[in-house]
N, C-alpha and C positions, 0 to 999 in steps of 0.2 A: 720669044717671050717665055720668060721661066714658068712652068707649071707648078703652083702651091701645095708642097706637101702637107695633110690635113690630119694629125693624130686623133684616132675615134676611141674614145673607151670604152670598154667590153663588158659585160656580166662574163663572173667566174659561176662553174657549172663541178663539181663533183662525182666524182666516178667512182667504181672500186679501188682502178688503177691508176688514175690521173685526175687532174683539174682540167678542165677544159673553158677555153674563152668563146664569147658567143655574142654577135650583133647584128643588127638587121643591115644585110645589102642596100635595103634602100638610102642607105648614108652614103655610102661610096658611089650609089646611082646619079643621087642630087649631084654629090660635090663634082661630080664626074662632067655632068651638066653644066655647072656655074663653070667650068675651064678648072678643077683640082684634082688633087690625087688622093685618095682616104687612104690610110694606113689601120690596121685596126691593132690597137695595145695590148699586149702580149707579157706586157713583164720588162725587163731589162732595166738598164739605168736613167733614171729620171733625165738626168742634166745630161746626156748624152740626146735622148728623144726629146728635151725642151731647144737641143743646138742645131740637130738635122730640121726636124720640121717646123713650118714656116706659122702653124696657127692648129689649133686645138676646139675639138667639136665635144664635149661635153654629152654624152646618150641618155637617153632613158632608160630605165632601168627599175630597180629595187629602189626601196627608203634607206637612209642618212639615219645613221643611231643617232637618237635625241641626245643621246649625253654630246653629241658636238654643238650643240646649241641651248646645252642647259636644263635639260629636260630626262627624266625618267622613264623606260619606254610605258606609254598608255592608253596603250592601244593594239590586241591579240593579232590584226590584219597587220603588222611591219612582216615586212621581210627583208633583213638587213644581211650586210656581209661586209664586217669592219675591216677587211682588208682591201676591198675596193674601197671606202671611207678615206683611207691611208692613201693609196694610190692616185685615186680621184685629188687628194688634197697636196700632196707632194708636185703635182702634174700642175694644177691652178698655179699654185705659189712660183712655180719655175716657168712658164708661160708668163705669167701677171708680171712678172720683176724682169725680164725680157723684154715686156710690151707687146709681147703677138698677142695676135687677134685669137678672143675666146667664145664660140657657141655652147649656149648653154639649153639644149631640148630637155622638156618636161622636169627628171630625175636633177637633170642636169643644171637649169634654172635656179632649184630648190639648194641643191649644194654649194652652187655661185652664192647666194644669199647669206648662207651658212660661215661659210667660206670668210665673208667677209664682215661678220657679225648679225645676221642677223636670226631669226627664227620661224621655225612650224609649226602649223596648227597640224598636229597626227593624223588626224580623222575628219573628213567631213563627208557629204553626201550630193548627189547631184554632178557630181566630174567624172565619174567613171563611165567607160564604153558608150557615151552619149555625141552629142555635137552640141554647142551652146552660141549664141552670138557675144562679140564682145566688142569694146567701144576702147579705139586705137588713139592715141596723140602723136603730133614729133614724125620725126623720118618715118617712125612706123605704119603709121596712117600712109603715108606717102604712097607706101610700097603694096599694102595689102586693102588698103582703105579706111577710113573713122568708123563704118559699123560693118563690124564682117561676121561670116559663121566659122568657129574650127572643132578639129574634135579635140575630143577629151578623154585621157586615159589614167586618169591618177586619185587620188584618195588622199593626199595631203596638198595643203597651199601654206602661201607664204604667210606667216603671221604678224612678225618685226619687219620694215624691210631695214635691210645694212645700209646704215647711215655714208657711206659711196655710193648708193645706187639711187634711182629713181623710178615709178613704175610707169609705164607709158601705156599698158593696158588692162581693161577689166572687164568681168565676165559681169554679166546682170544682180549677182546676187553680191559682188562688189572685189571678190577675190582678184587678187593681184595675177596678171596672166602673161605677162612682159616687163622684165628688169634692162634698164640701160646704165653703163658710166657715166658720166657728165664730161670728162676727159680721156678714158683708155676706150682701146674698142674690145666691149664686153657687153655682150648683149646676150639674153636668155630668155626662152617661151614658154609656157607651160603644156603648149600642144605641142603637135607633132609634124612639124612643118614638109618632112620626108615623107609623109603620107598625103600630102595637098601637093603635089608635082603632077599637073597631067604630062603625058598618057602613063607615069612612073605609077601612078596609084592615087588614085580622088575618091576620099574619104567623104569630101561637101565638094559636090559637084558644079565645077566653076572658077572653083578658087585655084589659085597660082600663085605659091608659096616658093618657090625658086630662088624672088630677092633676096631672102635670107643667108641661103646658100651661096649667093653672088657679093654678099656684104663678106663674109667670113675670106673666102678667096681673094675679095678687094682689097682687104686688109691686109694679105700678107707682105 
């Protein structure tokens, strides 16, 4: 059975003398688990890495410049890097027009949305370094359950959602916390689903977030 090659996008990192790429193992631990292979993005030729690998994980990360969604920034807490913007967006478009499978964690989610029209709210409060409960529909309930706890690591949410997508979950105060296609396999979470793998790392003790990672390799 062929192993699912899994492209991971990186945060770019600055040095005196280099740029350096940087992402958390635990992606490649998950995927490693669901039966995949993570690769982590380095640069090179888009349509070259949309041909070799089989499906594309989308990371957490920094904020999305609002001018990709119509917005001015407004808000001192972004911390953007429109060259991952670029990357991020060239990497979607050539995966999507493919058809391989797309995960989209946290950063990742919010760009999906972006992505395909829709918008952020910059700032809000209550998401960051916490854990929340949130109320699941659809396949997604299936896998993780109708009321579950995840954590939470971000300062912006979905505003518009992109009229392709659907939200299938929400946190108590109503914010959008899971995007689905209605037809491609492109699904995105606002938590952090690589940090709810036991014994990989349990964030809310209990939970088993693995599915996720076994839908994205299913797909390939």
């Amino acid at each position: 059975m062929k192993t699912p090659l899994i492209l991971i996008s990186s945060g770019r990192f600055m040095d005196t003398l280099s740029i350096f790429r940087r992402q958390s193992e635990l992606y490649t631990t998950c995927l490693s688990a669901a039966g995949g292979t993570g690769v982590i993005h380095s640069g090179a030729s888009t349509a070259a890495l949309a041909a070799r690998c089989d499906g594309l994980l989308l990371a957490g990360g920094g904020d999305i410049h609002p001018a990709r969604y119509g917005q001015t920034c407004a808000c001192k807490q972004l911390s953007i890097d429109c060259i991952r913007d670029e990357e991020e967006q060239a990497l979607f478009d050539a995966f999507f027009a493919r058809s391989k499978p797309i995960l989209g964690i946290c950063r990742g989610m919010q760009v999906i949305n972006v992505f395909l029209g829709g918008t952020l709210q910059q700032n809000v409060t209550g998401h960051a370094s916490c854990c929340h409960t949130l109320q699941c529909s659809g396949w997604l309930a299936e896998q993780i359950g109708t009321t579950t706890t995840v954590n939470s690591y971000h300062h912006q949410i979905v505003e518009r959602i992109a009229n392709d997508l659907t939200a299938v979950a929400h946190a108590p105060d109503g914010a959008v916390e899971a995007l689905v296609h209605p037809s491609a396999a492109l699904l995105g979470v606002q938590w952090h689903p690589e940090r709810m793998v036991p014994p990989i790392c349990e964030d809310v003790k209990g939970a088993n977030h693995l599915p996720l990672f076994f839908w994205l390799c299913g797909h390939c």
